[in-house]
KOLZARO-722069 format. One record per residue (C-alpha): x, y, z; residue number from 1. Coordinates in steps of 0.5 Angstrom, whole numbers. Each point is the difference from the previous one (the first is absolute). Layout:
xx	yy	zz	num
X	Y	Z	NUM;
...
This chain:
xx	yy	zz	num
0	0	0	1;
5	5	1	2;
4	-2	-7	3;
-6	2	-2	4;
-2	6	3	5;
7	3	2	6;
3	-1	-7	7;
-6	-2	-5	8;
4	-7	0	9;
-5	-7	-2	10;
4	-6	3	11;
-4	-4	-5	12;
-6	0	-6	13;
-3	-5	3	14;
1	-2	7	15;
-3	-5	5	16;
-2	1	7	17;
1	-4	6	18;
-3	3	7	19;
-4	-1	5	20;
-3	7	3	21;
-4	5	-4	22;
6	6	1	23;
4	-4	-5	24;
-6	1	-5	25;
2	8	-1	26;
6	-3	-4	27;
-4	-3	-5	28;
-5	6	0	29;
5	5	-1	30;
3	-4	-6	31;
-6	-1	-4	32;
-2	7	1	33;
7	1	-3	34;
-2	-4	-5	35;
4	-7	1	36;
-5	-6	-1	37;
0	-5	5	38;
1	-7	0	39;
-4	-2	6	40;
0	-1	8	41;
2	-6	4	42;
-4	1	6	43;
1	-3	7	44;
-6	1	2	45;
-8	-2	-2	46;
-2	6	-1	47;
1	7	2	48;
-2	7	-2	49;
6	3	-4	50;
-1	-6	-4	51;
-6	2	-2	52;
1	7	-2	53;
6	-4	-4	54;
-5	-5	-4	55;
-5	6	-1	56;
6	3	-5	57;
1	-6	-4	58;
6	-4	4	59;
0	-7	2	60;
1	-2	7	61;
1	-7	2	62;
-2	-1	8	63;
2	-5	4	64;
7	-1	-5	65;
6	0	1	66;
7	2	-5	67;
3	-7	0	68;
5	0	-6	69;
3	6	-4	70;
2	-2	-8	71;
6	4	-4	72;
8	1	0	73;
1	7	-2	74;
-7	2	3	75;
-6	-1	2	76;
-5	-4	-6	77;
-5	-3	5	78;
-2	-2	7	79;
-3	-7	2	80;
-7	1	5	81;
-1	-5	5	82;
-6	-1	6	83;
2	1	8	84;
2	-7	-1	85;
5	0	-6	86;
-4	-3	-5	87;
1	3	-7	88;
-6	4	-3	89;
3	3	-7	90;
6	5	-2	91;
-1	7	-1	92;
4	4	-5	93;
4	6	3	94;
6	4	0	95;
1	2	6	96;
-2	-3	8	97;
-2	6	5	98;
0	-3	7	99;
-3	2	6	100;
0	-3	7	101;
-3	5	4	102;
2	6	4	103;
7	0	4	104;
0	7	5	105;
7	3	1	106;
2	-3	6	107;
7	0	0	108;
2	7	3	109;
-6	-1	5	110;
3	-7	2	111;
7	3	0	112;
-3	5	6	113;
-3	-6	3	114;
-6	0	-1	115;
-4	-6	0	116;
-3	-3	-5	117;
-7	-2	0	118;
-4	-5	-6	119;
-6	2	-3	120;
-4	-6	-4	121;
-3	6	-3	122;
6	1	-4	123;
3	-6	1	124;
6	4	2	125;
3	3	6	126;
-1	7	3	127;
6	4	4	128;
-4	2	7	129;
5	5	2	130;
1	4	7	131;
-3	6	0	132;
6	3	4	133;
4	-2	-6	134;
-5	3	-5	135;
-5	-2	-4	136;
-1	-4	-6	137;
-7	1	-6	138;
-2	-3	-6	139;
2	-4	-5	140;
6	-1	6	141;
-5	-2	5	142;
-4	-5	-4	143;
-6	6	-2	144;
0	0	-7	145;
-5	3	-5	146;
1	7	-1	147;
-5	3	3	148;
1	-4	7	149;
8	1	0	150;
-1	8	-1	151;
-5	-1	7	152;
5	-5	3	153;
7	6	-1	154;
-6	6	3	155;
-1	-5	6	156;
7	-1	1	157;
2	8	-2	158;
-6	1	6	159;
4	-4	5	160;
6	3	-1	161;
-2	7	1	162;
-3	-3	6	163;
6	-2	3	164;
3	7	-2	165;
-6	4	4	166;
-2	2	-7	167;
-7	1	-3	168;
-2	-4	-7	169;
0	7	-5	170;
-7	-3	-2	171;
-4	-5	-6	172;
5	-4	-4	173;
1	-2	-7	174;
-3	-6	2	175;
-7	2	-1	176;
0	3	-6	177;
3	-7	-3	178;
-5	-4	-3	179;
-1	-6	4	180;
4	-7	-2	181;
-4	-5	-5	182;
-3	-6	4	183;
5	-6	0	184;
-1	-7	1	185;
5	-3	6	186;
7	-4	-4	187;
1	-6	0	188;
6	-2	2	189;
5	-5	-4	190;
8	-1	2	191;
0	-5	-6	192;
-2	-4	-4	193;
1	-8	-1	194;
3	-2	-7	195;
7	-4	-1	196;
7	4	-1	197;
3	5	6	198;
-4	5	3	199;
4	6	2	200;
-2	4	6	201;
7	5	0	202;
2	2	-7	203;
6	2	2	204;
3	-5	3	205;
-3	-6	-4	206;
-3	-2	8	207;
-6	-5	-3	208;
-7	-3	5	209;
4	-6	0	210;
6	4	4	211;
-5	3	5	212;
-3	-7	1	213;
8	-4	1	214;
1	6	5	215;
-7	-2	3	216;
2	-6	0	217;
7	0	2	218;
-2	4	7	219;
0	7	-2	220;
-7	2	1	221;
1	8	2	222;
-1	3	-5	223;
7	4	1	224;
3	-6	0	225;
-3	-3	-6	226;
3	7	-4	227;
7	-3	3	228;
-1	-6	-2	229;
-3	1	-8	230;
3	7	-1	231;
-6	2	-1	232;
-1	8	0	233;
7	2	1	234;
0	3	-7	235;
-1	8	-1	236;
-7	-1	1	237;
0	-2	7	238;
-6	-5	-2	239;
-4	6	-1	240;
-2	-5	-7	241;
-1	-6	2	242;
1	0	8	243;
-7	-2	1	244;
0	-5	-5	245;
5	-3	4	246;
-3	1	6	247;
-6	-4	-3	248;
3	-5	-2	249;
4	-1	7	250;
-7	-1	3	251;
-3	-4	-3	252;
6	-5	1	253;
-1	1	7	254;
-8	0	0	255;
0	5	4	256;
-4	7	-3	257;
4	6	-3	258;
-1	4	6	259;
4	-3	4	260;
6	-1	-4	261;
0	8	-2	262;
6	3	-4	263;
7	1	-1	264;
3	6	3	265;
3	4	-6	266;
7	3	0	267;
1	7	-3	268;
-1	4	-5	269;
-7	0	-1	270;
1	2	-7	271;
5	-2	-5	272;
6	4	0	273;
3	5	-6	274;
7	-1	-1	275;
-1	8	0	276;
-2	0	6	277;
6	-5	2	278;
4	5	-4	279;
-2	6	2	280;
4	0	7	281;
6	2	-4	282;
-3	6	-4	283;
-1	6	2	284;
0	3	6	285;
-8	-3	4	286;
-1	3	7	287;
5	-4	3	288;
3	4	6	289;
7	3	-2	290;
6	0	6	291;
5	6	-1	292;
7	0	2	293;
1	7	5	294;
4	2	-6	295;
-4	0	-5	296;
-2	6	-2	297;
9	1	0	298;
0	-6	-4	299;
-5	3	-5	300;
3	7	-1	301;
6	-4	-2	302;
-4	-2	-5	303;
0	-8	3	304;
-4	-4	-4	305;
-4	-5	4	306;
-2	-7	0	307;
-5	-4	5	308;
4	-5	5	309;
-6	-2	4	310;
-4	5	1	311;
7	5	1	312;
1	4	-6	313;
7	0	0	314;
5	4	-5	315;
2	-4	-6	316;
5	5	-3	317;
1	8	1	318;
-1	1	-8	319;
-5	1	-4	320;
3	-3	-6	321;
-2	-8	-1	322;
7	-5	-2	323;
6	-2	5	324;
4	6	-1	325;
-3	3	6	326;
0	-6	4	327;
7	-1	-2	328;
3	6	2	329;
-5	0	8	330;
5	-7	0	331;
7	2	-3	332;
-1	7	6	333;
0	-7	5	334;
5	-3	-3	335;
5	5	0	336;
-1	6	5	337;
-6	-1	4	338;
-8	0	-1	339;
-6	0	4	340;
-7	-4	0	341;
-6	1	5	342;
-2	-8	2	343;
-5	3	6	344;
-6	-4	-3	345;
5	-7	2	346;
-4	-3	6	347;
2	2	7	348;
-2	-5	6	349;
2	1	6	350;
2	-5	5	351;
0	1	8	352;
1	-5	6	353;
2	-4	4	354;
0	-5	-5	355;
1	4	-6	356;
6	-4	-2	357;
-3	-7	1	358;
-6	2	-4	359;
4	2	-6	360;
4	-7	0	361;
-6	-3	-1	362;
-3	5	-5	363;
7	0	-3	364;
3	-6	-3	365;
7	3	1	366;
1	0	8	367;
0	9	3	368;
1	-1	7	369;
7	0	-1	370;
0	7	-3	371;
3	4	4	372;
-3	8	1	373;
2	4	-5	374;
1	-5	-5	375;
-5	-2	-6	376;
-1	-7	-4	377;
-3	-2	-6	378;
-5	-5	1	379;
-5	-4	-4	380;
-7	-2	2	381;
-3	-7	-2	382;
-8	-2	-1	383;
-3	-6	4	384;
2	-4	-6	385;
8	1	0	386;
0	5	-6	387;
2	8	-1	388;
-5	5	4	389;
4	6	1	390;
8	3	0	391;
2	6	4	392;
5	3	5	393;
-1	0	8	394;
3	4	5	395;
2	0	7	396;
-2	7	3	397;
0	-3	7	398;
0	-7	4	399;
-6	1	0	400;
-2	4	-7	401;
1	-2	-7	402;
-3	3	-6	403;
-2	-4	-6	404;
0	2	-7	405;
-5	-4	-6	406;
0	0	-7	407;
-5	6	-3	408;
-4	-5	-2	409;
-1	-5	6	410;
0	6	5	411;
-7	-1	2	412;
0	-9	0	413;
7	0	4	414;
-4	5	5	415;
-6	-5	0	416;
4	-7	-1	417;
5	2	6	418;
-7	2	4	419;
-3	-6	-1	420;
6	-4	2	421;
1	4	6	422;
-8	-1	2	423;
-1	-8	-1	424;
7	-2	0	425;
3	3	5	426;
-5	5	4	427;
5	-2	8	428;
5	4	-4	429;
0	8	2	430;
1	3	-6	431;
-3	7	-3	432;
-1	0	-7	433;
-2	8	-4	434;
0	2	-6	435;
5	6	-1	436;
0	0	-8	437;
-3	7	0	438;
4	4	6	439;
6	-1	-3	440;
3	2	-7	441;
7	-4	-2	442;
5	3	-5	443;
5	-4	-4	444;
6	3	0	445;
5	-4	-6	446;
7	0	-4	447;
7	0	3	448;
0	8	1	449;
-7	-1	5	450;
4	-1	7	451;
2	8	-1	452;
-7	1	-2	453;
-2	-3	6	454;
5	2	5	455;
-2	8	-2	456;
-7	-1	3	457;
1	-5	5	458;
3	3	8	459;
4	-3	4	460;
2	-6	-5	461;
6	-3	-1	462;
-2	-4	-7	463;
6	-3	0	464;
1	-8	-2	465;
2	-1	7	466;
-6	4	4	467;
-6	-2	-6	468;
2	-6	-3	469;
-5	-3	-5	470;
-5	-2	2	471;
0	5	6	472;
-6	4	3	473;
-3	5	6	474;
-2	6	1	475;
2	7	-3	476;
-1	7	0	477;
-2	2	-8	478;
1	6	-1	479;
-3	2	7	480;
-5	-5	0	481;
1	-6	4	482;
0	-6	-5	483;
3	-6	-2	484;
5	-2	-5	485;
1	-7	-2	486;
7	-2	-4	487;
-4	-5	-5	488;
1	0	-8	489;
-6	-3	-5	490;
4	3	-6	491;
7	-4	2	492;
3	7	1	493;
3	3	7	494;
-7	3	2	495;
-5	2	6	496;
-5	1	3	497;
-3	5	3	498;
-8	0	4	499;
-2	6	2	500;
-7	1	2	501;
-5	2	-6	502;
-2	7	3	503;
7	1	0	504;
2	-3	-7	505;
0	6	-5	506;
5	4	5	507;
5	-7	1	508;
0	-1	-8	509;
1	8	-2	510;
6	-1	5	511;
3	-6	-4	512;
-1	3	-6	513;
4	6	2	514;
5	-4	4	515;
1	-3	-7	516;
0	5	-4	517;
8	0	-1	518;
0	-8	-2	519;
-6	2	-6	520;
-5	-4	5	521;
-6	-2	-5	522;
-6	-4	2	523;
-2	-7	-3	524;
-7	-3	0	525;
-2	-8	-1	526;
2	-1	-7	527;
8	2	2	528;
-2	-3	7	529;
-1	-6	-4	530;
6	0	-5	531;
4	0	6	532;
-3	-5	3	533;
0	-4	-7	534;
7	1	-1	535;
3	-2	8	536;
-6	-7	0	537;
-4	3	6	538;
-8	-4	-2	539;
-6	4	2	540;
-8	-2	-2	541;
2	-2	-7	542;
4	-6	4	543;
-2	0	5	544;
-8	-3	-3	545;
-2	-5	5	546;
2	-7	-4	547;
8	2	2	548;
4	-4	6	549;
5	3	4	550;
5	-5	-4	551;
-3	3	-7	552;
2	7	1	553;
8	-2	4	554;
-3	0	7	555;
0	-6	3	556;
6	2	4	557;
-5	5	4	558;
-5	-6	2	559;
4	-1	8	560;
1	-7	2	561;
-3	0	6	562;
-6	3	3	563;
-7	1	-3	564;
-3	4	-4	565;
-6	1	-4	566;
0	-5	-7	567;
7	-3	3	568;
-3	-7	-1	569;
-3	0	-7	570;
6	5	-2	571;
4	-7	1	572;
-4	-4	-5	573;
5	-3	-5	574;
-4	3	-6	575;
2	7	2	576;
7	-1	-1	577;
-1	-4	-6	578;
6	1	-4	579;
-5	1	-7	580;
-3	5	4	581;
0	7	-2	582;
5	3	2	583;
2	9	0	584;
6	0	-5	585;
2	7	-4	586;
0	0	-8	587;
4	4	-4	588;
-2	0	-8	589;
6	-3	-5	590;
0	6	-5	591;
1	6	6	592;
-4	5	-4	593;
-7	-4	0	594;
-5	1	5	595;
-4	-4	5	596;
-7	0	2	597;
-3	-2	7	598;
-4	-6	-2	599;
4	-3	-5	600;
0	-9	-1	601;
7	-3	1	602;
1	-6	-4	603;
6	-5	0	604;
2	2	-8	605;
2	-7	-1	606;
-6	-4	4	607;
-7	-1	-1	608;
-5	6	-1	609;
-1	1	7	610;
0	6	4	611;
6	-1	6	612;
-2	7	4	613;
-1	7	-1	614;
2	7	0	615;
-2	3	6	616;
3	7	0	617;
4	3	-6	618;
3	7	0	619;
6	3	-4	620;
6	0	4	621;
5	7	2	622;
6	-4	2	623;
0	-7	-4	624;
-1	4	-7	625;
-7	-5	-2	626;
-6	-1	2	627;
-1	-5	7	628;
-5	-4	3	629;
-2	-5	5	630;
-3	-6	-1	631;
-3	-7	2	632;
2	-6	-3	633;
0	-7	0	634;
6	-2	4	635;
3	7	-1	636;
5	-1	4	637;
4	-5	-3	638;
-1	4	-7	639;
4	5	2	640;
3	2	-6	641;
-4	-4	-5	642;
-3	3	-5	643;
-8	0	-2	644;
-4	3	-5	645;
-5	6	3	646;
-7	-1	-4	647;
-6	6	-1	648;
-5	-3	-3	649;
-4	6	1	650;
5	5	-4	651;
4	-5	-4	652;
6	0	3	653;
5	-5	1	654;
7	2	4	655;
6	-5	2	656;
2	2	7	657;
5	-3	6	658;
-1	-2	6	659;
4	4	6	660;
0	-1	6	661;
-7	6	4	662;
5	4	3	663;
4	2	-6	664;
3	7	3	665;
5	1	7	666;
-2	-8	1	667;
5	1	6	668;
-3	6	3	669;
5	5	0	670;
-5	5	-1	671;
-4	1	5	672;
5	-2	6	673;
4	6	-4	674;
């Protein structure tokens, strides 16, 4: 009906119906006034009164008959009538078959909000009775159907709301000026008919009557449990076709009536999903919330671009050029004399109490209550199941003090995933967890000339390697504002840290700007971020993708021998440290001029055409003259030094590239303890 309405589409020239209530007639009007000639009807019923409206127009209706048999290959030629017991009474020429089983109301979203359904043997079907604290349900989803009752349904339930809100109805509704529903006789209802061959009851997933009566027959006699046994309705219409049929069929299996056996509870979406709407998440802007770093408005009057990490909005590169030439010079300013980098939206969680070291050693697969104050260590988080969750830099303000630094994009999971286990694991230990992501703004101060840089705001520190090793901590005064300062490098270059608080960051980061005035200091965002991190092999989100072990990336050495912690266990499975796993490698092209590009299929040039890993990251590189990148290959560990073939089907391009070890700059770390 909607074919034909909607887009003046008939489904055939001369189709056949097969119904069991008055509302299906509509159809069948509707077509012969559009001039379509019928066939005939196949009704259930004895008699009825839109079949008598049918007959006064010409058509034939076969009462008491059932379709038992469709002819044709390519289409429909005709179908074969049979009495309600099976019995042959003659072939009717057709070219199409209209169906009808009767009424299904839209229950799924009621249901999915806990409403009980209630069967109607009026409609043979079952209605959803929804709390009226939760809201209420009308018409043809409540099982009142008609055009005329349904309007008078939705205004009672329109009433009731405005009740329960103190608000008087604004007066007649249109109900009443409707004309009032044609007088129907009650449907008959027939879960299927008798005939040899398969019946299906769920088209989606092949489920037949005979697989409802197995599940019945083999014990699963709840419904739910028959759905798990057959499949039946775990396709994308969560039973909204045949669910009813299925449970029919399970009733009578069981003998028992239809009310008692009830529906399948469906799963979201109530209705298909466009792949646009899928889409759509990446396009445009939507009304997500926008987080903004305490500098952004610095940031955009430097003529920052900005990129979406999260919901952060973090500056990409400062220029409005696209190509990589302004990424390259932010990196080469690092590299050579001394760059700068806000890195606030990284997650901050700070860790106090009495058992603050014993829950990071559980938290941690890398142990932490050996740190001693003043110091930072890098650590790795595992899930449950043994493989990566997180990575970040911990360090020790005071024996009973740590501050936890998370990846942007995990911020929020860490904080949940540490407090989960603190609450349920270990609720005896005294330890406070807060969120101060949002208090403190963080700078990256990189490249061989940021210890002056630093030494020029910071007071009363000695930065010296003796004084403030690597990987040293504590407090600072920031160009007089208390701070902290972390000697801690993401960029394989000597580099600090500087956190001050957030009211506080326009101020500490114009000082380090003007302290590195005479060392040319230029501030860098997430794309030469990225191509330092490329180059010295550090993994973020792209690596870090929730299928990597501690093995797969080279941190195996991290997982402490002794004492628990969380995913210790599974992270042992042989499987995980399987040598044709895949393994963080770097790749290098062969010919230096060619690119690279993230998401590139690597295959054994001599081999069978199966692809052994992939491009995870890619960059073009300021100190290695060519593009690099990271990868993960099967087994890429023993392949260092091989050479694959690098394949985009998607842009036609093959490159042969080497594999290198993943720190392929300063692999002895002389940089960053310069």
């Amino acid at each position: 009906l909607k074919f034909l309405r909607h887009y003046g589409v008939a489904v055939g020239q001369r189709p056949a119906f097969f119904v069991n209530s008055d509302e299906a007639y509509e159809t069948l009007f509707a077509l012969l006034e559009a001039g379509i000639a019928c066939a005939g009807v196949i009704e259930v019923r004895e008699k009825s009164l839109a079949a008598e409206r049918a007959h006064a127009l010409g058509v034939e209706v076969h009462a008491a008959s059932l379709v038992a048999a469709v002819s044709g290959r390519r289409g429909v030629r005709a179908v074969r009538i049979a009495d309600l017991r099976g019995r042959h009474r003659r072939w009717l020429q057709a070219d199409c078959l209209l169906i009808s089983g009767g009424y299904s109301p839209v229950t799924s979203l009621a249901s999915q909000l806990g409403a009980a359904l209630n069967w109607r043997e009026a409609i043979a079907a079952f209605a959803p009775d929804l709390a009226p604290a939760i809201g209420q349900v009308a018409g043809a989803a409540r099982g009142v159907f008609g055009l005329a009752a349904a309007a008078r349904d939705g205004e009672r339930a329109a009433a009731a709301i405005a009740a329960e809100l103190g608000r008087a109805p604004s007066g007649a509704g249109l109900a009443a000026e409707l004309p009032p529903d044609t007088e129907a006789t009650v449907m008959t209802a027939l879960w299927e008919v008798p005939a040899r061959g398969k019946a299906f009851v769920d088209l989606q997933n092949d489920v037949t009557s005979a697989d409802v009566r197995l599940a019945a027959r083999e014990g699963y006699e709840h419904v739910e449990h028959m759905k798990r046994f057959t499949t039946h309705g775990m396709g994308t219409d969560q039973g909204r076709i045949g669910a009813l049929v299925g449970s029919a069929v399970l009733a009578q299996a069981r003998g028992v009536p239809l009310a008692e056996v009830g529906l399948t509870r469906p799963r979201p979406f109530l209705e298909p999903v466009p792949f646009a709407a899928l889409a759509g998440a990446e396009v445009r802007e939507h009304y997500k919330p926008k987080r903004r770093l305490p500098l952004h408005e610095w940031h955009e009057s430097a003529g920052a671009r900005f990129v979406p990490t999260g919901l952060w909005l973090r500056p990409l590169v400062y220029s409005p050029q696209p190509g990589w030439d302004a990424v390259l010079a932010e990196a080469r300013a690092a590299r050579r004399s001394v760059g700068i980098t806000d890195v606030s939206t990284l997650g901050k969680i700070d860790v106090q109490g009495p058992d603050a070291a014993r829950f990071l050693d559980l938290i941690y697969a890398n142990t932490f209550s050996t740190l001693k104050v003043g110091r930072a260590r890098y650590g790795i988080m595992l899930r449950e199941d043994g493989m990566l969750f997180d990575d970040g830099t911990t360090s020790r303000l005071a024996a009973e003090h740590f501050v936890v630094t998370t990846t942007t994009a995990n911020a929020a999971a860490v904080l949940e995933h540490m407090e989960f286990h603190l609450q349920a694991v270990c609720p005896d230990l005294d330890v406070l967890l807060t969120d101060v992501g949002d208090q403190w703004a963080q700078f990256a101060v990189a490249g061989p000339r940021s210890r002056e840089v630093v030494a020029g705001v910071c007071e009363g520190v000695d930065l010296s390697n003796e004084s403030f090793p690597f990987m040293a901590a504590g407090h600072a005064v920031i160009a007089g504002i208390p701070g902290r300062l972390f000697r801690i490098s993401f960029s394989g270059e000597l580099a600090y840290e500087i956190a001050v608080p957030a009211r506080s960051a326009l101020a500490a980061w114009s000082a380090l700007l003007e302290a590195g005035r005479p060392c040319n200091i230029t501030p860098y965002g997430l794309d030469a971020l990225n191509t330092l991190r490329i180059e010295k092999g550090h993994v973020t989100s792209a690596e870090l993708n929730g299928n990597t072990s501690a093995d797969d990336l080279g941190l195996e050495r991290l997982l402490k021998p002794h004492g628990d912690f969380i995913g210790r266990a599974l992270s042992q499975r042989p499987g995980l440290a399987a040598p044709d796993r895949l393994q963080l490698v770097g790749v290098r092209p062969v010919d230096r001029t060619l690119p690279l590009r993230n998401g590139l299929q690597l295959l054994d040039p001599e081999g069978r055409a199966a692809s052994l890993g992939y491009v995870t990251s890619a960059t073009p590189s300021v100190e290695l003259g060519s593009w690099v990148g990271l990868a993960l290959v099967a087994g890429g560990r023993r392949r260092i030094g091989r050479r694959l073939t690098a394949l985009s089907p998607v842009h036609g391009e093959s490159t042969e590239i080497e594999i290198t070890s993943s720190h392929m700059l300063d692999p002895e770390n002389l940089r960053v303890r310069a």
